[in-house]
N, C-alpha and C positions, 0 to 999 in steps of 0.2 A: 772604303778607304778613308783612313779621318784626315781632316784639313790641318794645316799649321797651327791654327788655331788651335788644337782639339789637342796637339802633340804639347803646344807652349803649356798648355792649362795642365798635362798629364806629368810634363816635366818639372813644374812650378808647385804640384802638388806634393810631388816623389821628395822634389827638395827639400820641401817645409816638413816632411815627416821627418827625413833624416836627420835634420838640423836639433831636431827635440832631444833624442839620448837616452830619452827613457831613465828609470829609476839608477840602472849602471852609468848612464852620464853623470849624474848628479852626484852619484858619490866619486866619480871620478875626480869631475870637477871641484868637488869641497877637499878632497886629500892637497891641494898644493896650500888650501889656506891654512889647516891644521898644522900642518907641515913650519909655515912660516910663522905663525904663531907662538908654536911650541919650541923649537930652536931661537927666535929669538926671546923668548923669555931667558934660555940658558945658556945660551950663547951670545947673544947682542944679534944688531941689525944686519951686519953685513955677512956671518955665516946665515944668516934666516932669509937671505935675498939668495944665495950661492942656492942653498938646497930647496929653496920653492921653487926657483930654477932648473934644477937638476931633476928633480921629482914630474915636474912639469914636460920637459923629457923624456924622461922615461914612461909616462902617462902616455904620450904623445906616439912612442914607438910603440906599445902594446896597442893603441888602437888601430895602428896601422896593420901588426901581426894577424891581429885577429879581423882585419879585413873591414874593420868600421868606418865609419864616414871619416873620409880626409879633408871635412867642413869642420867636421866636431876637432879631431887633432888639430887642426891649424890653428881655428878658433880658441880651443883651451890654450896652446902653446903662447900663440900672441899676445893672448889675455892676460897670462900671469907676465911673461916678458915685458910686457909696458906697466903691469901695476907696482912689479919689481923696481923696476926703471926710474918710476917717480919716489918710490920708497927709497932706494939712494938717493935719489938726488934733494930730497926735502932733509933729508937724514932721521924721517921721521920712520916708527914700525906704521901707524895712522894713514899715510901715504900710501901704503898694499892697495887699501880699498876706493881711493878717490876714483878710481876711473868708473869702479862701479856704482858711485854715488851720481857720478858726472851723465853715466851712462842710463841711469833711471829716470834723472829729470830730462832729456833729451827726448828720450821714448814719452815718458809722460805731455812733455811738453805736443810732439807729434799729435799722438792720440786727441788731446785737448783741442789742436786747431779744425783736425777733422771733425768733430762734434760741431765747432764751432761754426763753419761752411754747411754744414749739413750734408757732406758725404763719410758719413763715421768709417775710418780705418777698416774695421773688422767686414762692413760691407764692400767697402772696394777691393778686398783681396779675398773671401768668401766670392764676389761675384764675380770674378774673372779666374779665378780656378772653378768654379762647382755653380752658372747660373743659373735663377730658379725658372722653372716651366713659367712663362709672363706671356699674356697676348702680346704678338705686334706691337712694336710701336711707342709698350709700357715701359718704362725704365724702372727699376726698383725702389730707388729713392723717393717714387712716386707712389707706391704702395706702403699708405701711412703703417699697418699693421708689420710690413716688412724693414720697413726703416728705423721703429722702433724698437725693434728687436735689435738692430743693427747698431743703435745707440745705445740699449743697455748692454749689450756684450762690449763694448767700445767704454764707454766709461768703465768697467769692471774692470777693464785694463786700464785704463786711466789712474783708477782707485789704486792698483797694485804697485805702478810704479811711484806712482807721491807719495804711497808707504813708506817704498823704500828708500826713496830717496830724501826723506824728513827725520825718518827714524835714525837712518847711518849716519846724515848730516848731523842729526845733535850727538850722537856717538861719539863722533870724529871730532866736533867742536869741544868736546870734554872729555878727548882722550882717552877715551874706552875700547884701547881695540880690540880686548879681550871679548865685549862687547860685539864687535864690531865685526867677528869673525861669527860669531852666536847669530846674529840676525842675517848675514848676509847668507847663511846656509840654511836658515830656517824660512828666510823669507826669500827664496828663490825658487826650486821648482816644486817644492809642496804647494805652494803657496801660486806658482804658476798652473800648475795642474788644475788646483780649484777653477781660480779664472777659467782656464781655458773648458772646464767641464760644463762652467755656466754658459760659457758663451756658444757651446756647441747646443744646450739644453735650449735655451732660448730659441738661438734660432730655429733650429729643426722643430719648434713647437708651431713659430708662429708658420715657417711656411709650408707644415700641415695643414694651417687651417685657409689656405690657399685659394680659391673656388677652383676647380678643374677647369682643363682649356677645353673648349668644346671639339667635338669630336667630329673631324671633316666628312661632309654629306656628299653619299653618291651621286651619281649623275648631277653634282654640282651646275647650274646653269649658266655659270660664270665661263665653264669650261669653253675653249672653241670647239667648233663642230668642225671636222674633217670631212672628207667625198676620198673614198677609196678609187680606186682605178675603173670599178664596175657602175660605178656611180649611185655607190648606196653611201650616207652620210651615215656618221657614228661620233 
């Protein structure tokens, strides 16, 4: 029977898979930018806000149809609806993308303090979904070979999001949102997938090289000794 614990870790992991989207996410999710893009070059800002909207939407209903994560639908829907949002309201087309610029250094910023403390991101949520075999007692953050590993998968992610959030920002300061739509589909889950390829490659390397926990000895002498009813002790 698994404990609470065993179901949070089983539930927490189910989540993080679903939340990814896979290769079909990611084109789902770049069609509302094409979308706004291209209509406002030909139409002006506020049909390209209408139909990244509407598009967004309809996006929204097919993943529901076909039974996808109502994390990935909401998420898409909300996302383009506030980036909309600020793009009227700045009256800028440049405005689509700030929440995603806003939204990189935030995460980057994250990651950066966990480094900083010395419990990196990637290990705190790796080790409370999936913890590694440790004697008693160990903590992992104590196991320099396991921590390090824990800090290069964590800066990798660190690295990704200062990309992107350096790269968009001078985009966006010089008005490229032609630009601005190029990097932000190029440099999201291709470029996520990498990270995340490294950082599963790292860790699974180092804590291969793990020592084994030893293996519990019979008649242990630690054990208590019983007296059955006969009066033989075992």
């Amino acid at each position: 029977m698994s404990s609470p614990a065993d179901e949070l870790r089983e539930r927490t992991r189910q989540q993080l898979l679903t939340s990814f989207g896979g290769w079909s996410g990611m084109v789902i999710s770049a069609v509302p930018v094409v979308v706004f893009i291209a209509v406002n070059a030909v139409a002006g800002l506020a049909p390209a806000v209408w139909a990244a909207v509407g598009v967004a939407v309809l996006l929204a209903g097919y993943r529901l149809a076909r039974r996808q994560s109502v994390q990935q639908a909401v998420n898409g829907l909300v996302g383009v609806l506030v980036s909309a949002g600020i793009a009227a309201y700045l009256g800028q087309a440049r405005g689509f993308f700030l929440l995603g610029i806003a939204s990189s250094a935030v995460y980057g910023a994250v990651f950066g303090v966990t480094l900083l403390i010395r419990r990196p991101l990637v290990g705190l949520i790796w080790e409370f979904v999936d913890p590694a075999p440790l004697p008693p007692g160990t903590r992992w953050f104590e196991v320099r070979p396991l921590r390090r590993a824990y800090d290069q998968a964590t800066l990798a992610g660190l690295a990704m999001f200062a990309a992107r959030a350096v790269v968009q920002l001078s985009l966006f300061q010089h008005n490229r949102t032609g630009w601005l739509a190029v990097t932000r589909i190029a440099m999201g889950f291709p470029l996520y997938l990498a990270v995340l390829g490294f950082g599963f490659w790292v860790v699974r390397r180092a804590r291969r090289q793990l020592p084994p926990l030893p293996e519990p000895v019979d008649g242990d002498p630690t054990e208590p000794v019983t007296e059955d009813p006969a009066g033989r002790t075992g």
